[in-house]
DODOPA-539235 format. One line per field, with one value per residue (C-alpha): x, y, z; residue number from 1. Coordinates in pm, 1 decimal. Example, Ala and Ser with C-alpha at 12.3 -4.5 7.8 and 13.67 -1.06 7.14 Angstrom:
DODOPA-539235
X	[1230.0/1367.0]
Y	[-450.0/-106.0]
Z	[780.0/714.0]
resi	[1/2]
//
This chain:
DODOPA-539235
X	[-3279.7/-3027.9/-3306.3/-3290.7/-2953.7/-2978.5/-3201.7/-3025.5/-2687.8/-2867.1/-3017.9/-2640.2/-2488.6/-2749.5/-2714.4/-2342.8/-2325.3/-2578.6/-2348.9/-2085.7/-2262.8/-2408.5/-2038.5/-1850.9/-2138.4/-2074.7/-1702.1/-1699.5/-1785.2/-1522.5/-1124.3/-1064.5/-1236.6/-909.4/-707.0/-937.6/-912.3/-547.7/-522.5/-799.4/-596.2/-268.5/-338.2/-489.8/-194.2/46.8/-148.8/-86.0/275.6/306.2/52.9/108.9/433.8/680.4/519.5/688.3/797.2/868.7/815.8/1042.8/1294.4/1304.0/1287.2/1605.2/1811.3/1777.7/1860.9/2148.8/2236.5/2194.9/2451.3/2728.5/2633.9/2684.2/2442.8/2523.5/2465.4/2120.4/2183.5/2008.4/2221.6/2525.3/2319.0/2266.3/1960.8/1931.5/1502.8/1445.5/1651.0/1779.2/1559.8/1340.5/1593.0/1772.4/1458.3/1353.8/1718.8/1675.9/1384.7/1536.0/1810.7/1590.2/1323.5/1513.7/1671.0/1504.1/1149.9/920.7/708.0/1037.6/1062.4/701.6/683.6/796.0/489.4/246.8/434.6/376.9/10.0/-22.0/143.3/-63.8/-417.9/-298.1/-184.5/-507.6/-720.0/-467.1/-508.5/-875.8/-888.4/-702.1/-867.9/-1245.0/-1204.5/-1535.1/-1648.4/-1680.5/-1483.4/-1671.6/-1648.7/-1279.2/-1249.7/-1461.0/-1198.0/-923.2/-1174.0/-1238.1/-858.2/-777.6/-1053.9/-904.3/-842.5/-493.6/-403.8/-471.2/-252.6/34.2/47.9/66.7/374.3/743.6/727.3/784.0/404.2/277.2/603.3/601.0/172.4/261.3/576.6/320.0/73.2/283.0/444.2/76.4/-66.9/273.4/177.1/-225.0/-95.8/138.3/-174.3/-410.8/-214.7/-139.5/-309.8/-212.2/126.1/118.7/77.3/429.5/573.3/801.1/773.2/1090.2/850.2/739.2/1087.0/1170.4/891.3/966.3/1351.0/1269.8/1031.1/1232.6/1475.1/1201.9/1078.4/1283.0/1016.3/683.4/638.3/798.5/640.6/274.5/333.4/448.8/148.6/-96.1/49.5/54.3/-334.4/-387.0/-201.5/-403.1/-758.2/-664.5/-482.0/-226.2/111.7/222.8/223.1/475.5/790.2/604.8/771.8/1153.8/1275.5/1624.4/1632.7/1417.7/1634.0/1930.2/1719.1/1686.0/2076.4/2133.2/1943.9/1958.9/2322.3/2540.8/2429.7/2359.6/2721.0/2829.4/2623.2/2810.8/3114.2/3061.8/2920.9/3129.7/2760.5/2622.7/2357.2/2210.2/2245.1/2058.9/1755.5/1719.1/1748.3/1643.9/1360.2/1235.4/1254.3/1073.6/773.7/687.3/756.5/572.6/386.8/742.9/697.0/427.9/220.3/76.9/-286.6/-493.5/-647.1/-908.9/-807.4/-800.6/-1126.6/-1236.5/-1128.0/-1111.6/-1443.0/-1300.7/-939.1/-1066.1/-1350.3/-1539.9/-1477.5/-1644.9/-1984.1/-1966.8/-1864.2/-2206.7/-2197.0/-1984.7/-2353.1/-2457.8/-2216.1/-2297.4/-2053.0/-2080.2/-1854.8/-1635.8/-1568.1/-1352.5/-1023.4/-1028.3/-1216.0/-1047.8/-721.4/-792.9/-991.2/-644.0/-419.8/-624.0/-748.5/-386.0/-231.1/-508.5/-473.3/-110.8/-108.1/-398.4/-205.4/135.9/150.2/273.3/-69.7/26.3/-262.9/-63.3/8.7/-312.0/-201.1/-97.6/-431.6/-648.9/-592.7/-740.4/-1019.2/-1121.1/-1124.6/-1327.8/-1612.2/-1558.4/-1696.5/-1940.5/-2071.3/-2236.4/-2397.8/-2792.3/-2953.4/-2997.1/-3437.4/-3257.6/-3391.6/-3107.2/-2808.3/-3017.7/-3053.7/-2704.7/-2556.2/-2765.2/-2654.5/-2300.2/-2330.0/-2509.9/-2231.5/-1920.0/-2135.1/-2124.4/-1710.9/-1759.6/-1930.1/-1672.5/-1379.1/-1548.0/-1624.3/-1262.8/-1176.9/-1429.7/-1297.5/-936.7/-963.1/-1101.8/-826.0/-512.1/-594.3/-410.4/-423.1/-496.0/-823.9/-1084.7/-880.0/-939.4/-1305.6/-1350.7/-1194.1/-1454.8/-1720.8/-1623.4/-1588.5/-1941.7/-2049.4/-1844.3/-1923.0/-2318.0/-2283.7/-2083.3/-2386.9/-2594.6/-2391.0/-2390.4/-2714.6/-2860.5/-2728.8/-2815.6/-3185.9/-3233.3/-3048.4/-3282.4/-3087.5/-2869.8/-2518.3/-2391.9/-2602.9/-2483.7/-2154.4/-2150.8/-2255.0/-2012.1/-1716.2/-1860.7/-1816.3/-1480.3/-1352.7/-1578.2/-1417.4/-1115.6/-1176.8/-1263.0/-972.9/-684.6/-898.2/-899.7/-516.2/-436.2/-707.6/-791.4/-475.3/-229.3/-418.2/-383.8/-56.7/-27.2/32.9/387.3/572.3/908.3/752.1/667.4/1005.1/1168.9/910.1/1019.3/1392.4/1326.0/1287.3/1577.1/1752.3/2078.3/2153.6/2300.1/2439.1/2484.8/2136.4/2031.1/1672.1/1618.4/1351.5/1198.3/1356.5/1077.4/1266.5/1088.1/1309.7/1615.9/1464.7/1365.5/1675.7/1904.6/2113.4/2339.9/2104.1/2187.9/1936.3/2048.9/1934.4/1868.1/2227.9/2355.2/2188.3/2317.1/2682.9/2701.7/2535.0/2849.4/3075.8/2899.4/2775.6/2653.9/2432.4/2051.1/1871.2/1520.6/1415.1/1072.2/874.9/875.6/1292.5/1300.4/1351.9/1594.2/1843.2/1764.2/1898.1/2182.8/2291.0/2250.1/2550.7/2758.5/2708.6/2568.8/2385.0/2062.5/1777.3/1432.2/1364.3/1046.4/765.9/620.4/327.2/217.0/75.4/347.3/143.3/390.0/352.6/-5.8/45.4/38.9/413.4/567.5/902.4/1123.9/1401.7/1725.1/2021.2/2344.7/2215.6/1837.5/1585.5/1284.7/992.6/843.3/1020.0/1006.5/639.9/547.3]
Y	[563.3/677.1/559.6/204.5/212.4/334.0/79.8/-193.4/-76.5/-118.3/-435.3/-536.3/-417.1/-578.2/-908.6/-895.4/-809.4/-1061.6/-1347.7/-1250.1/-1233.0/-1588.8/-1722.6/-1581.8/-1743.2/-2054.8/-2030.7/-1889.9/-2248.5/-2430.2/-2439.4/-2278.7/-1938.9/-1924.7/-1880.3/-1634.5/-1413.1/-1428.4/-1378.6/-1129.9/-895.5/-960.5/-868.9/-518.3/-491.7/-546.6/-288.0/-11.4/-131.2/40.7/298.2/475.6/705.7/730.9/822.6/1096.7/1018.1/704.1/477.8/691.7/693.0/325.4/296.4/539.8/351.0/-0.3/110.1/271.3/-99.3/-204.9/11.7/-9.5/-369.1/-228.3/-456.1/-385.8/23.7/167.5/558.8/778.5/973.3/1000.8/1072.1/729.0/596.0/431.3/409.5/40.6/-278.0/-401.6/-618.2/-434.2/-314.9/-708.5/-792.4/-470.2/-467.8/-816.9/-719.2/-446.0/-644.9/-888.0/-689.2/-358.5/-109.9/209.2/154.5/197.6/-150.3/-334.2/-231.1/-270.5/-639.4/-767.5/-592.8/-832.5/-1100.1/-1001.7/-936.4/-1290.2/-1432.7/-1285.2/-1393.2/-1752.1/-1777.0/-1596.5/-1897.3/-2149.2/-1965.8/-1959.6/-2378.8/-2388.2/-2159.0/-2305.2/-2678.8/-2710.9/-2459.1/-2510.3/-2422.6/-2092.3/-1982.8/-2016.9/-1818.3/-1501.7/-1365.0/-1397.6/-1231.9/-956.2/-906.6/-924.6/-635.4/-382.2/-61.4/14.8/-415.4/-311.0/28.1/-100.3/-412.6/-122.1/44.3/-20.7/-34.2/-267.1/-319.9/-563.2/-812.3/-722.7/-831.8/-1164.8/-1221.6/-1110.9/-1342.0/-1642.9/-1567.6/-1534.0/-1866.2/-2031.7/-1866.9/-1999.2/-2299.9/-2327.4/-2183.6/-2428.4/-2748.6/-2622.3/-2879.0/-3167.6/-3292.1/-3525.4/-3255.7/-3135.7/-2805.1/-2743.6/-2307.2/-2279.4/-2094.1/-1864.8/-1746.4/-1735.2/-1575.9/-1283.7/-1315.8/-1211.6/-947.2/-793.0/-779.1/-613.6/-346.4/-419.4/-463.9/-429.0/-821.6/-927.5/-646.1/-775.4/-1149.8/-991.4/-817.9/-1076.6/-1338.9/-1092.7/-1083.0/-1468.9/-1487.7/-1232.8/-1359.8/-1784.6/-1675.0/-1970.1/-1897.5/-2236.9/-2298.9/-2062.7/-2284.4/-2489.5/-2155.8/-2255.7/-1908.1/-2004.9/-2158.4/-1909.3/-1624.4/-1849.6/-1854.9/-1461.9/-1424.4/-1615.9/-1382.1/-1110.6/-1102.7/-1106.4/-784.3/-570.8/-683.6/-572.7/-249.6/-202.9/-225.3/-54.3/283.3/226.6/190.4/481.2/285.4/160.4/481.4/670.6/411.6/424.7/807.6/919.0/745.1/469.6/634.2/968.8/807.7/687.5/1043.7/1243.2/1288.3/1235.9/1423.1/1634.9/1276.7/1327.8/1238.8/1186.8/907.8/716.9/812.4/460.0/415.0/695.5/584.0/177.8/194.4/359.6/207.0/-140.3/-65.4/-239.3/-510.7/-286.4/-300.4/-624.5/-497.6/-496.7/-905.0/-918.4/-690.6/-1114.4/-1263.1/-1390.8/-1521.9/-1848.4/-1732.0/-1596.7/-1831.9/-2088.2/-2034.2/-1891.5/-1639.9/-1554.3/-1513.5/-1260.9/-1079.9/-1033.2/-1029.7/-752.8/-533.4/-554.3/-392.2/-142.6/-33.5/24.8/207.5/483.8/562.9/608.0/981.0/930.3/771.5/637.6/423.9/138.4/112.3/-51.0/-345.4/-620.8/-583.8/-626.4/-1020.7/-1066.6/-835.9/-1029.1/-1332.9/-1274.4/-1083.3/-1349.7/-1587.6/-1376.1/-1330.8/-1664.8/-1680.5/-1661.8/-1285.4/-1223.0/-1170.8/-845.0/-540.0/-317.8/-561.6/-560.1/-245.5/-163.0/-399.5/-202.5/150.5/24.1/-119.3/196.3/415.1/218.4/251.3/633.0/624.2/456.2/702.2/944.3/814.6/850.7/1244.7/1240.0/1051.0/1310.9/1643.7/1507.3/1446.5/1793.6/1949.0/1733.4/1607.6/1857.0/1715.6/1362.8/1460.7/1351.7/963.8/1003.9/1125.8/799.2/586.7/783.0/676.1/278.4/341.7/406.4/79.2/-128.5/96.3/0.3/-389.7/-379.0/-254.9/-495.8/-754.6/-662.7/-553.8/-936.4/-1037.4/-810.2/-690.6/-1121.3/-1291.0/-1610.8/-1744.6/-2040.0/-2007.6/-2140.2/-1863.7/-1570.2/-1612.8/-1653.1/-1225.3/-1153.8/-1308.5/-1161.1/-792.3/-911.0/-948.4/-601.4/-472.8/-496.4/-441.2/-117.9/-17.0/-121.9/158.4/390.5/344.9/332.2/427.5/748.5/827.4/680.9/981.0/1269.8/1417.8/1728.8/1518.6/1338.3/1638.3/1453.2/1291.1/1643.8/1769.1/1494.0/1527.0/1868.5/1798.0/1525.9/1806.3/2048.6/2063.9/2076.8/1803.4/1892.1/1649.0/1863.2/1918.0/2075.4/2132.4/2470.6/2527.5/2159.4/1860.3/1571.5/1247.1/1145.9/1370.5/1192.1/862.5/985.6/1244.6/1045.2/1023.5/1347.3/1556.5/1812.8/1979.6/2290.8/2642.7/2945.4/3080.9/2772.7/2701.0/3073.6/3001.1/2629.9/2821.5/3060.6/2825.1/2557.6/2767.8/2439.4/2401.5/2310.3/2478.5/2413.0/2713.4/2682.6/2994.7/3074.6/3059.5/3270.1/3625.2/3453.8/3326.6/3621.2/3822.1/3587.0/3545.7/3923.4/3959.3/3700.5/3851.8/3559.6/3579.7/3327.8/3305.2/3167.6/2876.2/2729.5/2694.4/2369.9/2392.8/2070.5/2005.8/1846.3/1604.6/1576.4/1940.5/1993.3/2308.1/2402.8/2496.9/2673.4/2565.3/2747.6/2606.1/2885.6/2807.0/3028.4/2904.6/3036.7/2762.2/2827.6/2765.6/2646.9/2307.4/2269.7/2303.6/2083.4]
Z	[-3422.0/-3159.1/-2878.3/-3050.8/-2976.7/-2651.4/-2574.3/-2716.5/-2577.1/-2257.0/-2299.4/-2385.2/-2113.0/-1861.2/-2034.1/-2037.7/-1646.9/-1587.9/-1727.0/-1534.9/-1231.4/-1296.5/-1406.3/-1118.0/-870.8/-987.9/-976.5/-619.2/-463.8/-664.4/-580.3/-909.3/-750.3/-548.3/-853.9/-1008.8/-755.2/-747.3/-1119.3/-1171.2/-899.8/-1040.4/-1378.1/-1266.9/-1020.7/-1323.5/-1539.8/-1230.4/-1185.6/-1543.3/-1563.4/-1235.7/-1250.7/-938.9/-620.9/-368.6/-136.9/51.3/-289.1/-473.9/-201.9/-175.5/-538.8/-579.2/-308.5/-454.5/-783.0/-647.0/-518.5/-854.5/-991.9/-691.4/-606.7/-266.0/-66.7/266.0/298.2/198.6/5.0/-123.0/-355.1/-74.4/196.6/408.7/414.4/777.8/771.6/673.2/755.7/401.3/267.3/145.8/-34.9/-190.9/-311.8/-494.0/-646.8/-740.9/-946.6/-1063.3/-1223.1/-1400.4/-1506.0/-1590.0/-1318.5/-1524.0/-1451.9/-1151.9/-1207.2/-1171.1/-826.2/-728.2/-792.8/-474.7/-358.0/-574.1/-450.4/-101.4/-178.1/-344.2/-24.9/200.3/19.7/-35.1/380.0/453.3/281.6/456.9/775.9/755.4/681.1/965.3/1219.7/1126.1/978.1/988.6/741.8/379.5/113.6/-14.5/405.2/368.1/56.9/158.6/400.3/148.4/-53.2/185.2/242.4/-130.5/-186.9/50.4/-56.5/138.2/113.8/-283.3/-256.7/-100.5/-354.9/-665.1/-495.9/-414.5/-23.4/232.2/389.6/120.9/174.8/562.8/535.3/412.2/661.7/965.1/818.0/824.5/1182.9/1339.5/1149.8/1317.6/1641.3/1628.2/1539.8/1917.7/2068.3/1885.6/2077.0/2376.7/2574.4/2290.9/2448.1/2099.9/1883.3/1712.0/1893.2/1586.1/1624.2/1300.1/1094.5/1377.8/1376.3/1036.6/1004.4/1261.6/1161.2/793.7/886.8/1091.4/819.9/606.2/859.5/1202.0/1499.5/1412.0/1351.9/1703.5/1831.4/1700.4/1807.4/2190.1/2193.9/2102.8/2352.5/2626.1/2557.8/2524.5/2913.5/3030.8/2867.7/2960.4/3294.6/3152.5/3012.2/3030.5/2692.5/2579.5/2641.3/2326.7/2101.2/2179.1/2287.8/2276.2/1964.1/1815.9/1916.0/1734.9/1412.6/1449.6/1482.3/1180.2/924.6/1041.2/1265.3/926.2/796.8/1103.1/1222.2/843.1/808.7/1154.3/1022.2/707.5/854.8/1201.0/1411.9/1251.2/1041.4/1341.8/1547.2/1305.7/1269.1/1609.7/1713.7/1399.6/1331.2/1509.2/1886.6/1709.4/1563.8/1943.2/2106.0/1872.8/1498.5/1299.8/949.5/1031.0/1040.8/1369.3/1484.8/1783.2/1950.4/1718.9/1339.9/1274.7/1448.7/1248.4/865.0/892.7/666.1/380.0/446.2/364.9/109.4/-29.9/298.4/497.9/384.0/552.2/895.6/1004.0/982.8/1379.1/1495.8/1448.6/1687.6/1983.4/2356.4/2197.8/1908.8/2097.5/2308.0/2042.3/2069.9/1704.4/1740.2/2047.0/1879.3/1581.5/1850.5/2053.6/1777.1/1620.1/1972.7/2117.8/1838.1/1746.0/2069.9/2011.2/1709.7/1817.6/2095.1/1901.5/1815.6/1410.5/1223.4/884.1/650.3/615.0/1022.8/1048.4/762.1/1034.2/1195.7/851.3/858.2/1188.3/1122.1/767.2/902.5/1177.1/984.0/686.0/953.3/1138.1/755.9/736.6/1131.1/1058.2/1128.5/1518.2/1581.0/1814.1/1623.2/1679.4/1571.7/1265.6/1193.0/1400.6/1067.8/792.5/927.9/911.6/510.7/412.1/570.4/409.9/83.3/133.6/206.7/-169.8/-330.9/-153.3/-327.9/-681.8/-564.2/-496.3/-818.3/-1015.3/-876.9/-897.0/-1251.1/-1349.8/-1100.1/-1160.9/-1518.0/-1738.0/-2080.0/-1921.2/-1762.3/-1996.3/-1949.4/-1574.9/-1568.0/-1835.6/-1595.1/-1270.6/-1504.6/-1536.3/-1144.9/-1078.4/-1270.2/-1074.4/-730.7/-831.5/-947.4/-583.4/-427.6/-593.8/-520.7/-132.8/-80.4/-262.4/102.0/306.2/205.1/201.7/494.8/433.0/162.1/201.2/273.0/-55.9/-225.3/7.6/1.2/-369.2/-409.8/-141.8/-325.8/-693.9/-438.9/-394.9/-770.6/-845.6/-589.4/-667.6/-1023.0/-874.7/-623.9/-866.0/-1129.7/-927.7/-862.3/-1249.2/-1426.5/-1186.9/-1012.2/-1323.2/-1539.9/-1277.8/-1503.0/-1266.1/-966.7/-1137.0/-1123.3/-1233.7/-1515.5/-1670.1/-1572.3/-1786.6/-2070.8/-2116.6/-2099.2/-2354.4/-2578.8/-2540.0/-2876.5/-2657.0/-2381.7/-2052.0/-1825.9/-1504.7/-1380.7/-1102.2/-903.7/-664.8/-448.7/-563.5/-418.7/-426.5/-421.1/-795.1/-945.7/-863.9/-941.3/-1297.4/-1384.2/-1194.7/-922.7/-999.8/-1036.8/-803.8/-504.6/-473.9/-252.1/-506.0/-416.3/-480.0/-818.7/-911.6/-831.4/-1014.3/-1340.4/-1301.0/-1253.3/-1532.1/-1801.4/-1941.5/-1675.6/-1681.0/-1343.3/-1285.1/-1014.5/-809.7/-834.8/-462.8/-543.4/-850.9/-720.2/-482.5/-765.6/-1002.3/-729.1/-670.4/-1054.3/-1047.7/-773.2/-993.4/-1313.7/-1422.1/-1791.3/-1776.9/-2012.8/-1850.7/-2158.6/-2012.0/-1723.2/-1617.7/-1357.5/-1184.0/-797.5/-536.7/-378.9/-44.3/-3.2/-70.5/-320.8/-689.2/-798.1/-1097.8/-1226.2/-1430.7/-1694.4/-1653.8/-1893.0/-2025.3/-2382.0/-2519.0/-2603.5/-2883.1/-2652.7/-2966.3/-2974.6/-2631.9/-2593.2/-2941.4]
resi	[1/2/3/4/5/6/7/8/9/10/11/12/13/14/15/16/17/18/19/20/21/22/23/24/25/26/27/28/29/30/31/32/33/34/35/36/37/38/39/40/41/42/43/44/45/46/47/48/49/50/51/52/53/54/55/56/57/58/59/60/61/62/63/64/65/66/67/68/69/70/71/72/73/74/75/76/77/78/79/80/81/82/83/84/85/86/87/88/89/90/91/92/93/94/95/96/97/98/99/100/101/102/103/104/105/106/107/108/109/110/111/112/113/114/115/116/117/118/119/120/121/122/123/124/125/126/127/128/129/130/131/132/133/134/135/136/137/138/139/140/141/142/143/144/145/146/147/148/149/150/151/152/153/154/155/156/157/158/159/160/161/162/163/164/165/166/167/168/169/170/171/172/173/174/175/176/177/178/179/180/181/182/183/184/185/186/187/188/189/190/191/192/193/194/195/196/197/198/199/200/201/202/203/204/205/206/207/208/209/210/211/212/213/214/215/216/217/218/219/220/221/222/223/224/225/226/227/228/229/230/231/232/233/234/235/236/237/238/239/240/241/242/243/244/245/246/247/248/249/250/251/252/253/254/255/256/257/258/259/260/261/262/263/264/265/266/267/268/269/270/271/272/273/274/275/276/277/278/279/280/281/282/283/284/285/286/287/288/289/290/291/292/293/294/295/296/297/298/299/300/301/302/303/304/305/306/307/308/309/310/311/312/313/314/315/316/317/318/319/320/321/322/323/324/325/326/327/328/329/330/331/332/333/334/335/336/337/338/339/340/341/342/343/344/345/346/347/348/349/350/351/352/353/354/355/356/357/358/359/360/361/362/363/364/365/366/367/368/369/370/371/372/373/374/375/376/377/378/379/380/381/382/383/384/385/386/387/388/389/390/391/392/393/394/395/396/397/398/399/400/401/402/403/404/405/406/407/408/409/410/411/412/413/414/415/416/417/418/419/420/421/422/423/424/425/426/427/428/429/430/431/432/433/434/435/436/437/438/439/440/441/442/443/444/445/446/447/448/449/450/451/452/453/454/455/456/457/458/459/460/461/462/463/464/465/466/467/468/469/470/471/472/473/474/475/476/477/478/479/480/481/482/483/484/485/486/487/488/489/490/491/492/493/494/495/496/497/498/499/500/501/502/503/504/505/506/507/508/509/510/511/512/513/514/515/516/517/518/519/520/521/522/523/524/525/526/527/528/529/530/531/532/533/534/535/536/537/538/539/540/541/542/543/544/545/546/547/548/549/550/551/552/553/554/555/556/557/558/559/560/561/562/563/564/565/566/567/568/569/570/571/572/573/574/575/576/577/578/579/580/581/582/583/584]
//
């Protein structure tokens, strides 16, 4: 009996993937596949905006200094607790808060929906860049890039957390489409040479992440002059106005944030962290020459498996002036970034665009007869496919290490993983293994990749990483405090002081030394200190000294994911707790 059902569970299964792979075929060559794929990722973004706790450290910083604006309505100065927080321009910052204030200022997926906005942006200019760039190709050509893009792991992981890359991705994306389009008509003298959106564009991302937009657009003209040996067409952009257009959004707040912190804003985004990242590996972050090179394949999985598709390009392609530009736009900056000593994942984002589009056109050029481009395009699909199966290892050990309690959710989730990881093989080896199929037919499995893919990516973000309960440190700090029969309100953290904490406890919570902790509980018998274990003989010593009578209440273990290393923390109060009712 419980083979019948095997069987039949099987036969299920195989019949219920089949339909989908025959419905989302058909879809993929009408417009409507456009709004599939934008509602098919938004939904599974939404689900990780709630399922996936506060990330350390930069989300939960961000997170913690726009709901500080909330609260102040200070929009002009950027704090973390009272510390100022001079890393980002501010807004970043206006539209998190904004969220914040209509969706609730308590909750992490408040702040993170600016990013699906930003990720939405960026897939819906990708498909309008794409029309633009190749008017000649068909609709499901213009929707595979977008698909590509919309499928990448790191475009996928910066749209399920409260940063600035997914809003700075769809700002970039709009400046360079304004910039093709200058470039496009330079020899047109009929064609309009209206450039406003170029520096709108540029003028809002640099209020998002200060120069990395203008700095992207410099780089990729200074490559069209020196390719075309013609700079001619550059007074077409309107430099003076442009700069005018710059002035007005962002002038008024750098000349208030001036005023407010008497320069000091600026001073320290400049010395402190802008000027460091180009001398040397700021935070410990540093890397040599080629990381990027290096980890692009699992970066943008599962895009990558179609890498292999440029092996099929030939002078002829790029020779058009579109082709030329995403190769500029994306080789001038790549080359920028590997030689910058600080290597972040999401520094490669502005390049991701360029590098879509051009293999979402490469993708549909017939097979070269050269053996090795053919086998030069295999090599690279089967590798990408093995950076796949590496982040299910990952997802499969991290769920038996990380789980806690949680863990059995997690390895559920590693499981669903693998179906989609396979259906996405399936799906990408139907085109490669068979180049002879028509176009219509090919691109219809890569886009049905797409949606698996990221079907796949956003469960490993929620499903995977949402379940790892070890890894949210706060979250099990505030669980337990949930459940103290007595309620403290001065709270203060020694030894641990991830950023999380503050955005869950709040923003006076204090982060103390061990010394420090020891002398507050003296001073505040009502106290609440929450000692690391590599701090505990440290303050025991300390509240020794004082005379200070403590009682150790409870332990919470978890793994601090900034740090790399298992930690212990330990609940010390004046007042004894039952461990009993704060362990049920």
């Amino acid at each position: 009996m419980y083979f019948n059902l095997l069987a039949n569970g099987r036969v299920y299964l195989l019949y219920f993937g089949y339909e989908i792979v025959e419905v989302t075929k058909r879809i993929s060559n009408h417009r409507i596949s456009l709004w599939l794929l934008l509602i098919c990722a938004s939904v599974m973004i939404l689900i990780g905006h709630g399922s996936i706790e506060v990330l350390d450290r930069d989300e939960a910083r961000f997170a913690q200094a726009s709901k500080q604006m909330v609260q102040t309505a200070d929009i002009i100065t950027v704090r973390f607790q009272e510390e100022l927080r001079a890393k980002k321009p501010i807004g970043i910052y206006w539209l998190q808060s904004a969220s914040a204030s209509l969706f609730g200022s308590d909750k992490i997926s408040s702040y993170r929906f600016p990013s699906l906005i930003g990720y939405i942006l960026s897939i819906v200019l990708s498909f309008l860049f794409v029309k633009n760039l190749w008017p000649d190709s068909g609709y499901l050509q213009q929707i595979v890039p977008s698909s590509l893009l919309a499928c990448s792991l790191i475009i996928l992981a910066e749209a399920h957390i409260a940063k600035t890359d997914s809003i700075l991705l769809s700002l970039i994306l709009a400046q360079q489409f304004s910039l093709w389009l200058c470039y496009k008509n330079r020899f047109n003298i009929n064609a309009s040479s209206s450039t406003k959106w170029f520096w709108i564009s540029m003028g809002f991302a640099i209020l998002v992440k200060g120069p990395i937009a203008p700095f992207l657009a410099f780089v990729t003209i200074f490559g069209l002059i020196i390719i075309d040996r013609d700079w001619s067409w550059l007074k077409r952009l309107n430099f003076l106005s442009g700069l005018v257009i710059i002035g007005i959004i962002c002038l008024p707040w750098v000349l208030a944030v001036s005023f407010a912190t008497e320069g000091v804003f600026l001073s320290q985004a400049i010395q402190s962290d802008f000027l460091p990242k180009l001398i040397s590996g700021q935070e410990s972050h540093g890397a040599p020459p080629g990381l990027y090179l290096l980890t692009i394949l699992l970066f943008v999985f599962p895009a990558s498996i179609f890498f292999g598709a440029l092996f099929r390009t030939n002078a002829q392609f790029w020779r058009s002036d579109a082709s030329r530009f995403c190769l500029i736009w994306l080789l001038s900056y790549w080359l920028i970034i590997e030689l910058i000593p600080t290597k972040l994942p999401h520094y490669i984002l502005p390049i991701i665009p360029a590098l879509m589009m051009l293999i979402g056109r490469a993708i549909f050029i017939p097979i070269s007869k050269i053996k090795w481009r053919r086998t030069a395009e295999i090599v690279m699909s089967l590798l990408s496919c093995l950076f796949g199966i590496l982040l299910l290892v990952g997802g499969l050990w991290a769920s038996a290490k990380f789980g806690a309690e949680n863990g059995a959710f997690a390895f559920a989730f590693v499981i669903f993983g693998m179906l989609l990881v396979g259906g996405i093989f399936f799906a990408s080896f139907k085109w490669i293994r068979n180049d002879t199929r028509e176009i219509t037919t090919r691109g219809q499995y890569i886009f049905l990749a797409c949606i698996l893919g990221i079907i796949f990516n956003c469960i490993f973000f929620s499903g995977i990483i949402g379940n790892l309960k070890s890894l949210h440190v706060a979250s099990l700090i505030e669980e337990k405090l949930e459940r103290l029969p007595v309620k403290t309100k001065i709270i203060a953290l020694a030894g641990y002081h991830e950023p999380s904490s503050v955005f869950k406890l709040g923003e006076d919570i204090l982060l103390l030394n061990a010394d420090e902790a020891a002398l507050l509980l003296a001073e505040a018998p009502e106290a609440l200190i929450i000692v690391e274990s590599r701090q505990i003989d440290q303050f025991k010593s300390a509240a020794s000294n004082l005379n200070v009578v403590y009682h150790q209440s409870s332990q919470i273990k978890g793994f601090n994911i900034s740090k790399g290393q298992f930690i212990e923390l330990y609940l010390m109060s004046s007042i004894k707790f039952d461990d009993k009712d704060l362990n049920s």
